[in-house]
C-alpha positions as CSV (number, residue, x, y, z in Angstrom):
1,X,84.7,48.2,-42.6
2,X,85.4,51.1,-44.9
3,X,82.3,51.5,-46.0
4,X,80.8,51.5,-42.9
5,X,83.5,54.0,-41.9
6,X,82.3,56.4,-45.0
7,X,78.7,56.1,-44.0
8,X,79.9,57.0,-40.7
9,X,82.0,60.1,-41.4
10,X,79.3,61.3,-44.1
11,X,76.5,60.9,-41.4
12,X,78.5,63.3,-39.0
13,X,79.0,65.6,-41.9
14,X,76.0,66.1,-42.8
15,X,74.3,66.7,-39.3
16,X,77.1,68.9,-38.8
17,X,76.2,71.1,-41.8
18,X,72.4,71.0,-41.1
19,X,73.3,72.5,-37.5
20,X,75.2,75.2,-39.4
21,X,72.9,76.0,-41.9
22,X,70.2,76.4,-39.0
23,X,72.8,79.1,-37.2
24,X,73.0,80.8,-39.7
25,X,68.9,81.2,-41.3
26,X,67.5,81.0,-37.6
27,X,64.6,82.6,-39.4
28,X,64.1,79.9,-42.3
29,X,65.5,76.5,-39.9
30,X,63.8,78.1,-36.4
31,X,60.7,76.2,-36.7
32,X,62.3,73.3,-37.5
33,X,65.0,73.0,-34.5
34,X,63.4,69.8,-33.8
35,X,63.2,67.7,-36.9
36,X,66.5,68.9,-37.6
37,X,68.1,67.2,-34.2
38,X,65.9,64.1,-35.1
39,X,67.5,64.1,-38.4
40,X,71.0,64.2,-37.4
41,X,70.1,61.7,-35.0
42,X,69.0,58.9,-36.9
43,X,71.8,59.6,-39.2
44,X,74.3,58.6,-36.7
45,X,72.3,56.2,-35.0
46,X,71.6,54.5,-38.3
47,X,76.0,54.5,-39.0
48,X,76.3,53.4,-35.5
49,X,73.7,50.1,-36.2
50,X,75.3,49.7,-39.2
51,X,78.8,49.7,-38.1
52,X,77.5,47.4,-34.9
53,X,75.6,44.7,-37.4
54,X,78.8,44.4,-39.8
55,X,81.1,43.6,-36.8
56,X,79.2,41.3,-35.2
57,X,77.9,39.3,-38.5
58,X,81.7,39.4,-39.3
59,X,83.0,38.2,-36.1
60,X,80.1,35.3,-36.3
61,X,81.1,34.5,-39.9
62,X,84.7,34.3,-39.1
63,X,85.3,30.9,-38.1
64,X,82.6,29.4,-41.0
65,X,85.4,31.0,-43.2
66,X,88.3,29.0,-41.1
67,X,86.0,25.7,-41.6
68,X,85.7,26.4,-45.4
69,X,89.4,27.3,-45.5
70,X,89.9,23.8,-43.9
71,X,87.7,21.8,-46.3
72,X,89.5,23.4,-48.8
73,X,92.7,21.8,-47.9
74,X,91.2,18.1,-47.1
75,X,92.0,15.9,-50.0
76,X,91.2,11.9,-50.5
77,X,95.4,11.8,-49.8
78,X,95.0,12.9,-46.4
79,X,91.5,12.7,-44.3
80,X,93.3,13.4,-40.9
81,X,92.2,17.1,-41.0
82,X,89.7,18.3,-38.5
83,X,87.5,21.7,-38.1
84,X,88.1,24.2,-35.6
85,X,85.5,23.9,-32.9
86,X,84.8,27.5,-31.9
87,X,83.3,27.2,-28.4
88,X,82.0,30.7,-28.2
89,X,79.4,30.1,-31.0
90,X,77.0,27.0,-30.1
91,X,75.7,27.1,-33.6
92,X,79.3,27.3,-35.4
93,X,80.4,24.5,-32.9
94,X,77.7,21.9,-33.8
95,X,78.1,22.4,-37.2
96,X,82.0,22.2,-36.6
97,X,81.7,19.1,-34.7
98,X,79.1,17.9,-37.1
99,X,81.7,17.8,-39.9
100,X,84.2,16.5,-37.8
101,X,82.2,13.7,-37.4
102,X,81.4,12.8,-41.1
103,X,85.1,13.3,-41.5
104,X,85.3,10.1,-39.3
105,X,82.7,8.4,-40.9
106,X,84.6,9.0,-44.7
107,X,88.3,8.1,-43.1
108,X,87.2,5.3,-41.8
109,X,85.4,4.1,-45.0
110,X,88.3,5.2,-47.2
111,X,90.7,2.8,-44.9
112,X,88.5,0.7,-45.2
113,X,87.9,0.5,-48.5
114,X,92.0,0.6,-49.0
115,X,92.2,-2.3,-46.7
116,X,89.9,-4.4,-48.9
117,X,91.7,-3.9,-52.1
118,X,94.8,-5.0,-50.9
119,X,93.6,-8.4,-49.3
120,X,91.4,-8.7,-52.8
121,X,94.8,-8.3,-54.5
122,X,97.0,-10.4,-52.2
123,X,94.0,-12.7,-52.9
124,X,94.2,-12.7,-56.7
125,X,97.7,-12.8,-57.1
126,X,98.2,-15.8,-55.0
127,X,96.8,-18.3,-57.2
128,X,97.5,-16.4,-60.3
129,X,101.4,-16.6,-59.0
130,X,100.6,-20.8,-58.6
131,X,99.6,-21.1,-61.7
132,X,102.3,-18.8,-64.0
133,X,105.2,-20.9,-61.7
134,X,103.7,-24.0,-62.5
135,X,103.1,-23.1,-66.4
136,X,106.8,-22.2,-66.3
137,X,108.2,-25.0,-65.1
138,X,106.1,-27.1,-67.4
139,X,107.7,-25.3,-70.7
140,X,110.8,-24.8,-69.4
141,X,111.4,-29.2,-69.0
142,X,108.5,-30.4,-70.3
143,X,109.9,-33.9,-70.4
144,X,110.4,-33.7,-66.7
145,X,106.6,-32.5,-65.9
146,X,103.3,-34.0,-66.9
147,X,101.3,-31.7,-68.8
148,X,98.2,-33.5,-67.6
149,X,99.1,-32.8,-63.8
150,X,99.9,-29.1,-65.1
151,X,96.8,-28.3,-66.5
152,X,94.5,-30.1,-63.4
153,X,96.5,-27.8,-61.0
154,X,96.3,-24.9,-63.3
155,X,92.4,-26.0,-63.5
156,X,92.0,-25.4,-59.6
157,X,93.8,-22.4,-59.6
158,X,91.7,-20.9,-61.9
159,X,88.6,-22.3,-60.3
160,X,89.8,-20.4,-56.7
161,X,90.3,-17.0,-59.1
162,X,86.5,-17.6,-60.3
163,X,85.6,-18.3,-56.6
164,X,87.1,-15.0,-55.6
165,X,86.1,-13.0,-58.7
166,X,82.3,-14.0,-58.3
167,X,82.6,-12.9,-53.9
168,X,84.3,-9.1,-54.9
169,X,81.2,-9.2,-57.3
170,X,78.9,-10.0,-55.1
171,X,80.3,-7.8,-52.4
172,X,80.2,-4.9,-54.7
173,X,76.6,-4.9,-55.3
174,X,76.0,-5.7,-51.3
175,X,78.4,-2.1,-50.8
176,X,76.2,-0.5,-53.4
177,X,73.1,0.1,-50.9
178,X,70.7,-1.4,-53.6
179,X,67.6,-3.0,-52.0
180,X,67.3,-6.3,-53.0
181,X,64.5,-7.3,-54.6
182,X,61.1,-8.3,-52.4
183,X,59.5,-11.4,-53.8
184,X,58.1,-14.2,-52.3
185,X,60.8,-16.8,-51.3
186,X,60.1,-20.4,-49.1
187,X,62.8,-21.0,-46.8
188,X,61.8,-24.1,-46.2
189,X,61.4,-25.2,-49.9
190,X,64.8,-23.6,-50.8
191,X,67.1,-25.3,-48.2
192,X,65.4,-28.3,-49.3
193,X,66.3,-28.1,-53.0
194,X,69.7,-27.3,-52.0
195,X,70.0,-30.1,-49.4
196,X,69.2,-32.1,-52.8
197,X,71.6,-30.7,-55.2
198,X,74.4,-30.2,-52.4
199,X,77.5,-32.2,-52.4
200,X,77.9,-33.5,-49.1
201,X,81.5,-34.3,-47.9
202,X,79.2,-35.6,-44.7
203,X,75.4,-36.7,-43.6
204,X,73.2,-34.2,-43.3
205,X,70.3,-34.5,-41.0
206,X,67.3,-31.9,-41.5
207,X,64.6,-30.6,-39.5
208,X,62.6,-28.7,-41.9
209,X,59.4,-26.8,-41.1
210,X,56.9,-26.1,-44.1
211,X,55.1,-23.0,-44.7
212,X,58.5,-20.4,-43.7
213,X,58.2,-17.6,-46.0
214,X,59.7,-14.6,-46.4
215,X,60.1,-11.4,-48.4
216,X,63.5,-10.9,-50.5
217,X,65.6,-11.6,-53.1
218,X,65.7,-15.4,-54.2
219,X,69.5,-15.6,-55.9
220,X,70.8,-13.5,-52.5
221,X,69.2,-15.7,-50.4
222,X,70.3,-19.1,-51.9
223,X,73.7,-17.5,-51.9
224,X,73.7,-17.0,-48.2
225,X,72.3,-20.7,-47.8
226,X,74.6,-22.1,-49.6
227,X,77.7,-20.2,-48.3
228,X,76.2,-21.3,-44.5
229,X,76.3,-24.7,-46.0
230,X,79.4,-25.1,-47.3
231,X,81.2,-23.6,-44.3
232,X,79.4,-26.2,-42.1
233,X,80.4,-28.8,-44.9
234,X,83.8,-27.5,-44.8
235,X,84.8,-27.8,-41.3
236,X,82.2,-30.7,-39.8
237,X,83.7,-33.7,-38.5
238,X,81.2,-36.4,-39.2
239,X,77.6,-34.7,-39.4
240,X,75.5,-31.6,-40.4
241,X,72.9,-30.4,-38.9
242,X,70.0,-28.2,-40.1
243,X,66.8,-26.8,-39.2
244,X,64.2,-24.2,-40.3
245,X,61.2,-22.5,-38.9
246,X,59.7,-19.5,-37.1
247,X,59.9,-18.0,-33.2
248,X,58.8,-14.7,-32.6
249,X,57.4,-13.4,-36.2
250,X,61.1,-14.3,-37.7
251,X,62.1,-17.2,-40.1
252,X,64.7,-19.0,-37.9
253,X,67.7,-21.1,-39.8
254,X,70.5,-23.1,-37.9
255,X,73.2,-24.8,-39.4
256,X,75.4,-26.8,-36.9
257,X,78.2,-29.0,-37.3
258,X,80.9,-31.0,-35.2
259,X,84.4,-29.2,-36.2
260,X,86.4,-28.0,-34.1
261,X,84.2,-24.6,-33.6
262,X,84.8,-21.1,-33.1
263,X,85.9,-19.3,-30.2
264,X,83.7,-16.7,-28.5
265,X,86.3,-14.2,-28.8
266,X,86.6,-15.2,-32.8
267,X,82.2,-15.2,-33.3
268,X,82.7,-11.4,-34.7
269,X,86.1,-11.5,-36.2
270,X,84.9,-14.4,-38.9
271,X,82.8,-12.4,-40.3
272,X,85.3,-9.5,-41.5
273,X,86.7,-10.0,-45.0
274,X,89.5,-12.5,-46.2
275,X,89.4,-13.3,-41.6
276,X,90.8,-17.1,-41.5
277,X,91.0,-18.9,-38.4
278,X,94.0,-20.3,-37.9
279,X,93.0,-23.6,-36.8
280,X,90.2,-24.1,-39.0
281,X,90.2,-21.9,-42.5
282,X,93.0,-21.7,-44.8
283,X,93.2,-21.4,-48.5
284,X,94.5,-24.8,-48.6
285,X,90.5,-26.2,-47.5
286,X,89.0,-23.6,-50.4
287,X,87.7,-20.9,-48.5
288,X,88.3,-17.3,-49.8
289,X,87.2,-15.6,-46.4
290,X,84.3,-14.0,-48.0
291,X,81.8,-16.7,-47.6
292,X,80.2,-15.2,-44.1
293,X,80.5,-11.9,-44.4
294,X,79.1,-12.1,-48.1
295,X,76.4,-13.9,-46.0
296,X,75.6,-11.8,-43.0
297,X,75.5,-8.4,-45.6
298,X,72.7,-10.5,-47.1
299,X,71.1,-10.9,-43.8
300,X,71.4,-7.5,-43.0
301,X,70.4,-6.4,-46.5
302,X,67.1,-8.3,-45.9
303,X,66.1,-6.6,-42.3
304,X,67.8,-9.5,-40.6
305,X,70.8,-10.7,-38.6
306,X,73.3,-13.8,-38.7
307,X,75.2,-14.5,-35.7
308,X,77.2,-17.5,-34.1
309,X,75.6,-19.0,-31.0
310,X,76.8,-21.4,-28.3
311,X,76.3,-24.8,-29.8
312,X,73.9,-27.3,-27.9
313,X,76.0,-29.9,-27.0
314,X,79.0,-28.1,-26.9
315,X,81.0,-28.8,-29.9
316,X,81.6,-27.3,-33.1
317,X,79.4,-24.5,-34.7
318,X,75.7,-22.8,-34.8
319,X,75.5,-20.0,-37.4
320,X,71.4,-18.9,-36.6
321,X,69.8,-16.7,-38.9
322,X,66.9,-14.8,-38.6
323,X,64.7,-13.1,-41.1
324,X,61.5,-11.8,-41.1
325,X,58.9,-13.4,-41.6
326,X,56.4,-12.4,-44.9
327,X,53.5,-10.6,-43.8
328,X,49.9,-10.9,-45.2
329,X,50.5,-7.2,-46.8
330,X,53.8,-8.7,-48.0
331,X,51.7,-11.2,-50.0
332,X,49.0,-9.3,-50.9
333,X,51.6,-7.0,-52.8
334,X,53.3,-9.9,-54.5
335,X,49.8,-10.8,-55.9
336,X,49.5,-7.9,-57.1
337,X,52.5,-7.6,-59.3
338,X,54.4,-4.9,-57.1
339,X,56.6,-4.3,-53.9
340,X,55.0,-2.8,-51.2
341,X,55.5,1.1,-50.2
342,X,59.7,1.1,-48.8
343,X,59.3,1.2,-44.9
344,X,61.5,1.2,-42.1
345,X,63.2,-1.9,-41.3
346,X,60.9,-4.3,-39.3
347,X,64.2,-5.0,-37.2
348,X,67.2,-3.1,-36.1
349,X,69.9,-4.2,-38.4
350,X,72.6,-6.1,-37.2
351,X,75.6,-4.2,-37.5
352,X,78.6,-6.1,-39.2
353,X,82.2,-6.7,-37.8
């Protein structure tokens, strides 16, 4: 503003001394009346465009300076802070609201993340509590305890902590956005080696298509097979049912059982982090609460989706999955020793409670 001032007041000036200098050598400045004016002229029109462009750049750069001011104040303590939305300026308010917005995005991710670590804790520190108390009680009479029962329960605790240790580890690298790896994998073949090694609490009976293939990560996908599995296993009455094979383009697993089953309004709640249903899940039947959500962030990881349908006959559970399926450019990469080109994914990702 001052300088603009100065440029001003030194524009007036010196029009002002060329009109005196041409009153007083009419004979030298005569000729020159005109250029003279036009001189003076675009002296003060150029202070006057000057002047104009600093205010109005100023007053547009204004509230960008309240909006940095703002960020500057916004610390991972406190995310409640919002920009200014300046509803004169369409461009300043966009990008106002635009921040505002990833603001929301990071709070939410921050509470998130908070939320996590104190269920992972209240998780960890549950067993390791069991199994200090019952270490203490041992020494503290040991001819009153048997130190063969001790160490069998301090055995299963420890078990659970490796249970829960290897779920936050796998959930770590599922939160780190890392594609998995794209290798040939035969859904068929591996829920049939499973079936094989599984320990079944109850029958299993199988309907097992050949030739279901897809692209992704082999350890992942056993993982997500194998928590489906053992949730089925976990909560069946008397039988298990599973099936494999293709509709549509997409690899299509179903794992039923007879439990008691899952309410519609609890199909999306069961698959948020350390979620137990009351009636069903409960650390005292193993489960950590990680097994399905670890399991849909696989699906999802691999361009699919896991949801829970109604069952058929109307009791118990149906977890479907559905992948899809491996492509003839799919397989032609894997023969060739590499991953095809990254690409969009082949189908809208399922977004997880």
């Amino acid at each position: 503003m001052i300088i603009f001032t100065l440029f001003l007041a030194v524009s007036m000036l010196a029009t002002y001394t060329i009109v005196r200098q041409a009153e007083r050598r009419p004979d030298v400045l005569a000729g020159h009346s005109l250029e003279v004016a036009l001189v003076a002229l675009s002296l003060v029109l150029l202070a006057l465009v000057g002047w104009s462009t600093w205010w109005s750049v100023g007053r547009t750069l204004r509230p960008i300076d309240r909006i940095r001011a703002e960020i500057a104040e916004i610390t991972a303590y406190d995310l409640s802070r919002r920009m200014p939305v300046d509803d004169d300026n369409d461009e300043i308010a966009r990008l106002a609201a635009t921040v505002n917005q990833t603001l929301d995005r990071l709070e939410r991710a921050v509470q998130h993340e908070r939320q996590f670590a104190s269920d992972a804790s209240h998780e960890l520190r549950t067993p390791l509590t069991g199994m200090r108390a019952r270490i203490e009680v041992a020494l503290a009479d040991p001819t009153d305890s048997d130190p063969w029962e001790t160490l069998r329960a301090a055995l299963k605790d420890s078990e659970r902590l490796s249970q829960i240790t290897n779920d936050l580890l796998m959930l770590s690298r599922l939160d780190s956005g890392l594609r998995p790896r794209e290798e040939h994998v035969d859904l068929a073949l591996l829920v049939q080696s499973l079936l094989k090694n599984l320990c079944k609490r109850v029958p299993v009976q199988a309907d097992i298509s050949p030739g279901v293939a897809v692209q992704g990560d082999t350890t992942q996908l056993t993982r997500l097979v194998t928590n489906l599995l053992a949730n089925a296993d976990r909560h069946a009455e008397s039988r298990i049912e599973i099936s494999v094979g293709s509709v549509g383009g997409q690899a299509r697993l179903e794992v039923r059982d007879d439990g008691v089953g899952i309410a519609i309004a609890d199909r999306e709640r069961v698959f948020q982090r350390f979620t137990r249903l009351d009636s069903a899940r409960s650390r005292g039947n193993g489960g950590t609460g990680l097994g399905l959500p670890i399991a849909r962030d696989i699906a999802v990881a691999h361009h699919g989706r896991l949801d829970i349908e109604d069952p058929l006959d109307g009791k118990g559970a149906r977890l479907v999955l559905r992948l899809p399926l491996e492509t003839a450019a799919d397989v032609a990469a894997d023969r060739a020793g590499r991953t095809p080109d990254p690409t969009p994914p082949r189908h809208p990702q399922h977004r997880a409670a």
